[in-house]
Structure formats: C-alpha cells, structure tokens
C-alpha positions as CSV (number, residue, x, y, z in Angstrom):
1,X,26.4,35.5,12.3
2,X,23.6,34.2,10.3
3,X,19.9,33.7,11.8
4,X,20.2,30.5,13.1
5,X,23.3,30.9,14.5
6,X,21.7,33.9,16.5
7,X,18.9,31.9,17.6
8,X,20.8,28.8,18.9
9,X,22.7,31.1,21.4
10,X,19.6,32.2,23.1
11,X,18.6,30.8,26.3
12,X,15.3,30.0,26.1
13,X,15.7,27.2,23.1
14,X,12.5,24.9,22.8
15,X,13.2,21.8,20.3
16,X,10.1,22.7,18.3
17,X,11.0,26.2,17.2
18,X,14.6,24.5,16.2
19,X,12.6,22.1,14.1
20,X,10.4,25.4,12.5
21,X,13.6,26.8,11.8
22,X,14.9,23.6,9.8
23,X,11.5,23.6,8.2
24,X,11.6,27.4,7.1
25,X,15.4,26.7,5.9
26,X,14.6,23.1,3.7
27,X,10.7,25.0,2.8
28,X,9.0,21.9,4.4
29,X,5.1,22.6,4.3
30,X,4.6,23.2,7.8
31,X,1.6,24.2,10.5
32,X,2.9,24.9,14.4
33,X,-0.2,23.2,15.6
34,X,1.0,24.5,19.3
35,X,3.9,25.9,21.1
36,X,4.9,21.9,22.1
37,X,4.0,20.7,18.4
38,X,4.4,21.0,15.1
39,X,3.1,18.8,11.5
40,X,5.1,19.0,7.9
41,X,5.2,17.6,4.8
42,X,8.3,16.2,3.4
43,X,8.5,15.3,-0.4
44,X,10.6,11.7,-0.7
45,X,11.0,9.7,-3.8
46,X,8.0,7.5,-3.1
47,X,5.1,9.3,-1.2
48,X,5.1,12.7,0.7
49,X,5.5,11.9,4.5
50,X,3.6,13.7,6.8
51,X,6.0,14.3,10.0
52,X,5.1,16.2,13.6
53,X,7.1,16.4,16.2
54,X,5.8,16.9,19.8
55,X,7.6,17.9,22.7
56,X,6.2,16.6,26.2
57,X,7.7,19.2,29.2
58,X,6.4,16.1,31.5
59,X,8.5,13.6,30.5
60,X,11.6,15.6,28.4
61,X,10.7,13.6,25.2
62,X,10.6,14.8,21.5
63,X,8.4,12.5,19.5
64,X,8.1,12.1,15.6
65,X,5.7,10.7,14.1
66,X,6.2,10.0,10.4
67,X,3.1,8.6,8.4
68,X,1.8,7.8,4.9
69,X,-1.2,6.1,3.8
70,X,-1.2,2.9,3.3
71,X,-4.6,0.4,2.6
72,X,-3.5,-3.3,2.3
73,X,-6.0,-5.9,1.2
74,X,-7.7,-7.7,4.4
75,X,-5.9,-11.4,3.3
76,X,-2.5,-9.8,3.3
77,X,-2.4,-7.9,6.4
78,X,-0.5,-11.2,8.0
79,X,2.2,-10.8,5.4
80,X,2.1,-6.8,6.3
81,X,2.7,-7.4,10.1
82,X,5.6,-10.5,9.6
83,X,7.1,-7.5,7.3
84,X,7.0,-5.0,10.3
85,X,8.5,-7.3,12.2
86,X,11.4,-7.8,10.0
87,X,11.9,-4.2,9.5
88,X,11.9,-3.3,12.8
89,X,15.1,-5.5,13.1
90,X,16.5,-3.7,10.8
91,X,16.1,0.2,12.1
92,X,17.7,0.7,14.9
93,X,16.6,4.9,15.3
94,X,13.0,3.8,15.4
95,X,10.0,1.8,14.8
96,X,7.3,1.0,12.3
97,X,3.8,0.1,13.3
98,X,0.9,0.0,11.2
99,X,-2.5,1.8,12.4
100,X,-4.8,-0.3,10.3
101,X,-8.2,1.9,11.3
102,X,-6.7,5.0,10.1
103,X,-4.9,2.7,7.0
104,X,-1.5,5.0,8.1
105,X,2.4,2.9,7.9
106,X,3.9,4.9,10.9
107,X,7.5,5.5,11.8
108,X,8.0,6.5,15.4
109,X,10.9,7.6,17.7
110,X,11.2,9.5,20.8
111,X,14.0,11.9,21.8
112,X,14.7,11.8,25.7
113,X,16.1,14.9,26.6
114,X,16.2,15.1,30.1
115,X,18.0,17.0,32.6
116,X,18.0,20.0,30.4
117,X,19.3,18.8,27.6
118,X,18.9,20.8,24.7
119,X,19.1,19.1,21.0
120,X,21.2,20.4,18.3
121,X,19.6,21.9,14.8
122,X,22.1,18.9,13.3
123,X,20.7,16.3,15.8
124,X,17.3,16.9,14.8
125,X,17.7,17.8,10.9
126,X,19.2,14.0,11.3
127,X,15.9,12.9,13.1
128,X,13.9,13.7,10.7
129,X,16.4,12.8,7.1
130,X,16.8,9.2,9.4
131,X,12.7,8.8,9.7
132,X,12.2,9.8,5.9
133,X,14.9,7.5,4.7
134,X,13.7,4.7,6.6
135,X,10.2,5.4,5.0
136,X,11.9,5.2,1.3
137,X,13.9,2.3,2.3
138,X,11.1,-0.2,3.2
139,X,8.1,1.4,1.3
140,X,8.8,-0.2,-1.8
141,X,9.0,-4.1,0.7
142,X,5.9,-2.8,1.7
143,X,4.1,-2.6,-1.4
144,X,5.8,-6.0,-2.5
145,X,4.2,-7.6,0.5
146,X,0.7,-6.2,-0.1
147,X,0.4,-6.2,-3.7
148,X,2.4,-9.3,-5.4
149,X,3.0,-13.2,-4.7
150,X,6.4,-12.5,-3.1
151,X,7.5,-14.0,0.3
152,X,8.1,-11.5,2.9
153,X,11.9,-12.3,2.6
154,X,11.8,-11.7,-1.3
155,X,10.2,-8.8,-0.4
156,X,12.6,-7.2,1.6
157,X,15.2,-7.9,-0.3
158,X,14.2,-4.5,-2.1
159,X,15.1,-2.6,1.5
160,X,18.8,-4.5,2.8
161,X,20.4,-1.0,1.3
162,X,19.8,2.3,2.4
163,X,17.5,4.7,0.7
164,X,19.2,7.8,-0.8
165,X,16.7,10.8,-1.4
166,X,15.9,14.5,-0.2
167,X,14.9,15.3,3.4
C-alpha cells in the first residue's frame, strides 16, 4: 500500500492535505498558508500560475484560485473584458475575471462538497490540470487582445483547441 493509498483510508480526510499530497507528489512549490488553505506554483508552457485552494467548513466549498499577472494598456481593457466574456462561454469548469487594481487574469471555481462529501486525490489533481489548462488555452487570446490590432474573434481563434501542457 503506498502513502497515499494509506492516507485516503483515514477518516479524518480534509481536501487541503489531499491537495499537499498531490503537490508533494508532482513537486509543486507550495506554502500551507493554514489548515483550510494552501498557495502553489505550477510551471505551464506560458507563465507560472499561482494556485490556492481554500476550504470553507461554513459553506462545504473548495475554492481555487488560479492567477497570473497580467497589465493591459488602459485603451484596450474594453477588448480585454469582450474577451472574458467570450471565454467564459467557452469553459464550462470555471470562470475568468480580471482584477484590474492588482493587474492579476484570474481563473476561479468552487467545489461544493456538502453533506460530507469527501473529494477524491483524482477529482482534485483534475481541478487543478483543468484550471492550468484553461490558463494556457486562452493566455495566448489574451495577449492578442492586449497587444496587437486583432478583433477579439481573431483573437480567440488561437484558444477554440484545448491546451496540452504539464500540471
């Protein structure tokens, strides 16, 4: 029986020591801010995302939070926020937002897991691939919008297929 293995049959399983142990296993840069929390850094093709995961006992949610910088000129911010919108039709595990006064691109989801619901080391390895691979799938439409003279639809042209890279 190997060490994960072991420590999925225990009782007392909290989703944020399953996600240390996926860390530890893939040797994410990680910091367990708290016992609910927990921040990493995930090397993609593009950038290096910055990921934590927070679990809230109140409401039975896991949230991640995946972010990387992002400082679009003022004149284009229009074109940055029509693009959101057309991503976010796209993914359907999650949104994008941007936080424009912390100049952060931000991918979001929350895991309800109420009732006692426990998630699985595979569920949440996938949680965190699917947030990465969005991130590589629209960055480069992002930069498009920001930086060129495309349209937003030329634009995301560059993200109709699915990213393939390391998470």
């Amino acid at each position: 029986m190997t060490a994960t293995e072991h420590f999925l049959e225990s009782e007392d399983l909290h989703p944020i020591d399953i996600v240390e142990t996926l860390a530890e296993h893939h040797a994410w840069d990680f910091d367990r801010v708290g016992d609910d929390q927990i921040a990493m850094a995930v090397e993609g093709q593009w950038r290096t995302y910055s990921i934590t995961l927070a679990w809230s006992p109140y409401d039975e949610t896991l949230r991640l939070i995946c972010t990387f910088e992002m400082d679009p000129p003022e004149q284009r911010l229009s074109h940055l926020y029509e693009a959101l919108n057309a991503t976010n039709d796209m993914v359907w595990d999650g949104a994008f937002t941007y936080w424009h006064e912390q100049r952060l691109m931000v991918f979001r989801y929350g895991l309800v897991l109420n009732g006692g619901q426990i998630a699985s080391q595979e569920q949440l390895g996938r949680l965190i691939s699917s947030a990465v691979g969005n991130c590589e799938r629209f960055y480069p439409a992002f930069q498009l919008v920001n930086w060129s003279d495309q349209t937003v639809g030329e634009a995301m042209q560059v993200a109709m297929a699915q990213a393939y890279g390391r998470a």
